[in-house]
N, C-alpha and C positions, 0 to 999 in steps of 0.2 A: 407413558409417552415415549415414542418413539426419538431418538435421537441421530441425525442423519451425520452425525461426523466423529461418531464411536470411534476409538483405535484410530483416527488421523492429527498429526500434527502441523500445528498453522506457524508459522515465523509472521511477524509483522511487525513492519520497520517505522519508526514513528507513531510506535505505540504509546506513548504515554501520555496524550493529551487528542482531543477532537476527536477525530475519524480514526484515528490509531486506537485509541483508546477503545474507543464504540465499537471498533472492531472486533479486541480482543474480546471484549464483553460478551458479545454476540455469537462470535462463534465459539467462547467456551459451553455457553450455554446449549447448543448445538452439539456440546457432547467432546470437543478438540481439546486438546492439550496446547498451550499458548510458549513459543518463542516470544517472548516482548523485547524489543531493544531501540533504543536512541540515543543521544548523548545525554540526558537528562537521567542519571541514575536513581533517584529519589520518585521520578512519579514513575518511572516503569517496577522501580520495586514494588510501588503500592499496586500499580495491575497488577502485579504478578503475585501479590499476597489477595488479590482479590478473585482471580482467578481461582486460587488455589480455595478459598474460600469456596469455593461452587465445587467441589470435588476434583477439578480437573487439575493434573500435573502442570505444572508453569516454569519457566528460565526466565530472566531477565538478564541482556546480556547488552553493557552500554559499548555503544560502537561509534564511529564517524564510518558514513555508508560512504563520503568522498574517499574514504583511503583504502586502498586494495586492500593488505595486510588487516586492516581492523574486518573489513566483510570473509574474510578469507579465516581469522580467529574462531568470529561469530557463528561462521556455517560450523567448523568444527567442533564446536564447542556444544552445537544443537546437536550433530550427529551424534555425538559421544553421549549426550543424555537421553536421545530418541530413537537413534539408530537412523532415521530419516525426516523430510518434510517432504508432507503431502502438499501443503499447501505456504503459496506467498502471495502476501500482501505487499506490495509495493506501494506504501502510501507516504512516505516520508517526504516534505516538499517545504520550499519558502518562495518566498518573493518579493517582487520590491515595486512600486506604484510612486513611479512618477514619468515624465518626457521621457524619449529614445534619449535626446540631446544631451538631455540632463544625470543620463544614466552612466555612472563610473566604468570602467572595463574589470575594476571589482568584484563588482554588482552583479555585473553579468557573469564571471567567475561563478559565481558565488551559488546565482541561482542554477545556472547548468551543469553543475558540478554535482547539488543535490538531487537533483528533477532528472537529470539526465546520466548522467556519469555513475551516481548512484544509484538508478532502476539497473544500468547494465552491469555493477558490479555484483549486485546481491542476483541475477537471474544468468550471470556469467555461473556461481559458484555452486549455487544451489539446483541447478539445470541438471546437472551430471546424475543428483541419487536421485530423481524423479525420472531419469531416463532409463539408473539401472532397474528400479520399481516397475516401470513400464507404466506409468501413470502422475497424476498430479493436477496443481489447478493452480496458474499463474495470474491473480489480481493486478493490475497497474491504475493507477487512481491517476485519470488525468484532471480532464477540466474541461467545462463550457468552452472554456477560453482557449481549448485545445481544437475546438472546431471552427471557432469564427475568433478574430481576432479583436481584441478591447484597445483602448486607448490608453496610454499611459500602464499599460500591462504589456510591454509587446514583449521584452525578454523572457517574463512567465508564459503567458501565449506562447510563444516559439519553441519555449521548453515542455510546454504540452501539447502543441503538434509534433514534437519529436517522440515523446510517451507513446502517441497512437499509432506512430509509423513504427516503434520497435514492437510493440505489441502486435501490428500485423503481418510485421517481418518473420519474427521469432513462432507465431503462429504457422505460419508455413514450414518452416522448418522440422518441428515437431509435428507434423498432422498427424491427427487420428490417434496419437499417442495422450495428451498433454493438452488440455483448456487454457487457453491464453487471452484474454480480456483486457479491454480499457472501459474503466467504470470514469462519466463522465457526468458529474453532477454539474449543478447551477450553481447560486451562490450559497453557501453552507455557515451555519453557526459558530464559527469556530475563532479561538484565541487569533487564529491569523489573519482570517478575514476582518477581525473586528480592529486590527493593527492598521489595514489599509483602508479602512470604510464606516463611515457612521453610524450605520442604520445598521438594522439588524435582520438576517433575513429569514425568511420562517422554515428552510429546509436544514431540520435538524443531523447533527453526525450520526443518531441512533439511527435514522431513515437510509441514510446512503450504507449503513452497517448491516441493515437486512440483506439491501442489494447484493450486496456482496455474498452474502451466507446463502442467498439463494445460491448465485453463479457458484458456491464451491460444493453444493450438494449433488452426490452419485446420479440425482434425477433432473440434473438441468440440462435442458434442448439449446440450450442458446449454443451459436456455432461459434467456434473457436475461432479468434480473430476479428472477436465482431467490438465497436464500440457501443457501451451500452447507457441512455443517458437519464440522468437521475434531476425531477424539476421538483422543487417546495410545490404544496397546495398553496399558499398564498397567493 
């Protein structure tokens, strides 16, 4: 079996649970060597011992992606063990589901600090050894909710129409060099979604996890800058 991400190294932020998690899964399997990191040090360790389980070299490095200084640690800390990263998952994210009116100035800290502040701190840091490499493949996990707007979601929404506009920014900047991607699923199975929602919906995190492994394989045609959108068969 051929393995399409031999000798590459992926970071992925909010690895320890959902789509992070699934993530890392999927592309060790794929042959990468796994950065995991989040503030949750207990479930990124178990990726990272599970990772390691599949033959692939693993980190688990617990950060806060809101503070420069902890993203600024994190990238050095991957260098030091990998020498580089090929690859970022930007998937690290929260939110909050309820009225605009009713929504704290908090709240809304809170969420665009993560979703936002935090996609540009870890692709502020890690941009530089993928530029001296001359290559790379930048993930950003937005959302449905980042193309059309929901109710009672507006500050999530508005933090992931900002994910699709750095992601088309930042792919300009780099062209031709460096894949830059907004992976925009529907609603997904996950600890967070089931915190704002009852039901449960059929588009699992291992699904949007493939997606992703395709967009970071040597042979994907999708252009750089594109949003690409991920729906459940239900």
């Amino acid at each position: 079996m051929t393995l399409g991400l031999m000798h590459r190294t992926a970071l992925v932020t909010g690895g320890g649970r959902g789509i992070g998690r699934a993530t890392c899964l999927a592309l060790a399997r794929e042959g990468a060597d796994i950065i995991v990191t989040a503030r949750s040090q207990n479930e990124i360790e178990e990726v990272s011992r599970t990772v390691g389980s599949m033959g692939r070299r693993s980190l688990s490095v617990t950060a806060d992606i809101r503070k420069e200084p902890d993203v600024r640690e994190m990238v050095l800390k991957a260098i030091e063990r990998f020498g580089k990263i090929d690859i970022l998952i930007n998937n690290a994210g929260t939110a909050v589901r309820k009225p605009l009116v009713e929504t704290s100035a908090e709240e809304f800290d809170t969420v665009m600090e993560v979703n936002v502040r935090g996609l540009f701190l870890c692709t502020k840091y890690v941009l530089p050894y993928m530029l001296i490499e001359g290559n790379g493949k930048i993930i950003n996990i937005s959302s449905g909710a980042g193309k059309t707007g929901i109710g009672q979601l507006s500050v999530y929404s508005a933090s992931k129409f900002a994910v699709i506009g750095l992601t088309e920014s930042v792919a300009q900047e780099v062209s031709g060099s460096i894949g830059v991607y907004a992976v925009c699923p529907g609603s997904v199975d996950t600890g967070m979604y089931r915190s704002l929602y009852a039901d449960r919906p059929s588009l699992k995190p291992e699904e949007v996890a493939a997606r992703i492994v395709e967009l970071c394989l040597p042979g994907s045609k999708v252009v750089s800058g594109s949003c690409v959108n991920i729906y459940g068969r239900g």
